[in-house]
C-alpha positions as CSV (number, residue, x, y, z in Angstrom):
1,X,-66.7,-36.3,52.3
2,X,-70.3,-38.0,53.0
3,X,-71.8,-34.1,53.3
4,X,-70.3,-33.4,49.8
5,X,-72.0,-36.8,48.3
6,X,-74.9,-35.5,49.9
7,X,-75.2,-32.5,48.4
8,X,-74.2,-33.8,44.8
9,X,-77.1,-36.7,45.1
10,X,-79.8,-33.6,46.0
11,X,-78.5,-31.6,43.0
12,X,-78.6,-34.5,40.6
13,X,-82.0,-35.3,41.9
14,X,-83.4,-31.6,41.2
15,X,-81.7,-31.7,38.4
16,X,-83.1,-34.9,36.6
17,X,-86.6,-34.1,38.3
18,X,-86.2,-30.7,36.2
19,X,-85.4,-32.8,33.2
20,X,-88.6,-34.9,34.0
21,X,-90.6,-31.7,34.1
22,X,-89.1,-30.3,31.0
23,X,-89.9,-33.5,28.9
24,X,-93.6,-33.3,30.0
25,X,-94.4,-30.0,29.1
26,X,-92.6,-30.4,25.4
27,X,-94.2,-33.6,25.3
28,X,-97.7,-31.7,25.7
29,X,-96.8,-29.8,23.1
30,X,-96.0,-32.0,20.6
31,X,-99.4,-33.8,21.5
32,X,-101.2,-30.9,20.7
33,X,-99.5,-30.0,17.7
34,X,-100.0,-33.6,16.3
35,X,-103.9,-33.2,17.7
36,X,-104.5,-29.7,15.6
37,X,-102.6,-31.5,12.3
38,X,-104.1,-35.0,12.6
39,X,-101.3,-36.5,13.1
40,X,-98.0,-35.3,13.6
41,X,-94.4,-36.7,12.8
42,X,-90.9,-34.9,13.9
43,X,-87.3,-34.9,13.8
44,X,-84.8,-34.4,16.3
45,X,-81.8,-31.9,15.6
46,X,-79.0,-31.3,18.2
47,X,-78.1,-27.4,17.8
48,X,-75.1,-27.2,20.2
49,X,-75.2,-25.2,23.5
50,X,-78.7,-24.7,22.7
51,X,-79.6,-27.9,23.2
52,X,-82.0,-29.7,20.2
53,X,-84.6,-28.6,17.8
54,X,-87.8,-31.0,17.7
55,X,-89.1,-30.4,13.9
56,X,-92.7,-31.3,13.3
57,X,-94.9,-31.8,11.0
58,X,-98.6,-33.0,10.5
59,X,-100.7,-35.0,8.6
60,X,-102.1,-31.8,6.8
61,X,-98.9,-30.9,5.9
62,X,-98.4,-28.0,8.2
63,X,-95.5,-27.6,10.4
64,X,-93.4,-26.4,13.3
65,X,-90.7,-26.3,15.9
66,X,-89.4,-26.2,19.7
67,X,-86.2,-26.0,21.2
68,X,-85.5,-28.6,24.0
69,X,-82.8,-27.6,26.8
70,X,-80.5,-30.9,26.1
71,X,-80.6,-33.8,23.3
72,X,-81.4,-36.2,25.9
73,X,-84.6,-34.1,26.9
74,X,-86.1,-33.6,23.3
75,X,-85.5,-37.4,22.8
76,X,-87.5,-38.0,25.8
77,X,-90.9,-35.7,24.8
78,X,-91.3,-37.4,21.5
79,X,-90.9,-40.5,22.9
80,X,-93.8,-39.6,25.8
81,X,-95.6,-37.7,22.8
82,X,-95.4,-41.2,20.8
83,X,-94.8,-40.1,17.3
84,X,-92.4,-41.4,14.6
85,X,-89.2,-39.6,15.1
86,X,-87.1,-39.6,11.7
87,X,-83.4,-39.7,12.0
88,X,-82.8,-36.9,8.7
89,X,-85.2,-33.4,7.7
90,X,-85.1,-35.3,3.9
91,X,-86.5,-37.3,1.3
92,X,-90.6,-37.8,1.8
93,X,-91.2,-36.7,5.0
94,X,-89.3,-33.2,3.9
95,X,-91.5,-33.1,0.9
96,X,-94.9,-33.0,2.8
97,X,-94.3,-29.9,4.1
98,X,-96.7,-27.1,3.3
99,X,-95.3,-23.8,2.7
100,X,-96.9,-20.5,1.8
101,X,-96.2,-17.0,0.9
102,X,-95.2,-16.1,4.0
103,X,-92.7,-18.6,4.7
104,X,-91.3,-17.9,0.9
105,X,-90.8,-14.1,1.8
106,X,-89.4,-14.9,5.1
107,X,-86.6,-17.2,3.8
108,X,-86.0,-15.4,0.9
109,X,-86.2,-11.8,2.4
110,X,-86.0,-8.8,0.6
111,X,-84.7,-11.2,-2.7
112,X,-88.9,-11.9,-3.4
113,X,-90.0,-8.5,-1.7
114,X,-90.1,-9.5,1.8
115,X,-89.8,-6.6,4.1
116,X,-85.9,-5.0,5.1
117,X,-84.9,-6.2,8.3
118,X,-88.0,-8.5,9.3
């Protein structure tokens, strides 16, 4: 029984030091993004088996998004990126998004003459 324990403790231990790593690297990211936009905001989205979507977006109005293995993981990198992490995609901080033609034709697809299939 105290080989089994054993074996469960290493696991857990790769596994949260995985979980360390993976909070690092989308915490970079966010920093970066919030760097290139002055500034960055975001919102954390759980998405089921996928895990949680971390929605940013800038000072300037631009925007983006990255996909974190677990809830727990995505709440960690914003907290390490240290931006203000809204609890809904609404009201004011929905509005300052930016969009442009591209993101109209993509959304609305072949209804405003975006390309079949893209």
């Amino acid at each position: 029984m105290a080989d089994t324990k054993q074996v469960d403790e290493g696991a857990d231990a790769r596994q949260a030091a995985g979980d360390e790593r993976r909070a690092a690297r989308l915490a970079k990211e966010i920093a970066a993004f919030a760097k290139a936009h002055g500034g960055a905001e975001g919102q954390v989205a759980y998405i089921g088996q996928r895990g949680a979507r971390i929605v940013l977006v800038g000072e300037d109005g631009g925007w983006g998004d990255l996909v974190a293995p677990t809830y727990a993981i995505a709440e960690k990198a914003v907290r390490r990126a240290g931006i203000t992490v809204h609890e809904a995609f609404d009201g004011e901080f929905a509005a300052r998004v930016k969009t442009g033609p591209y993101e109209w034709t993509r959304m609305a697809g072949i209804q405003v003459g975006g390309r079949r299939g893209a």
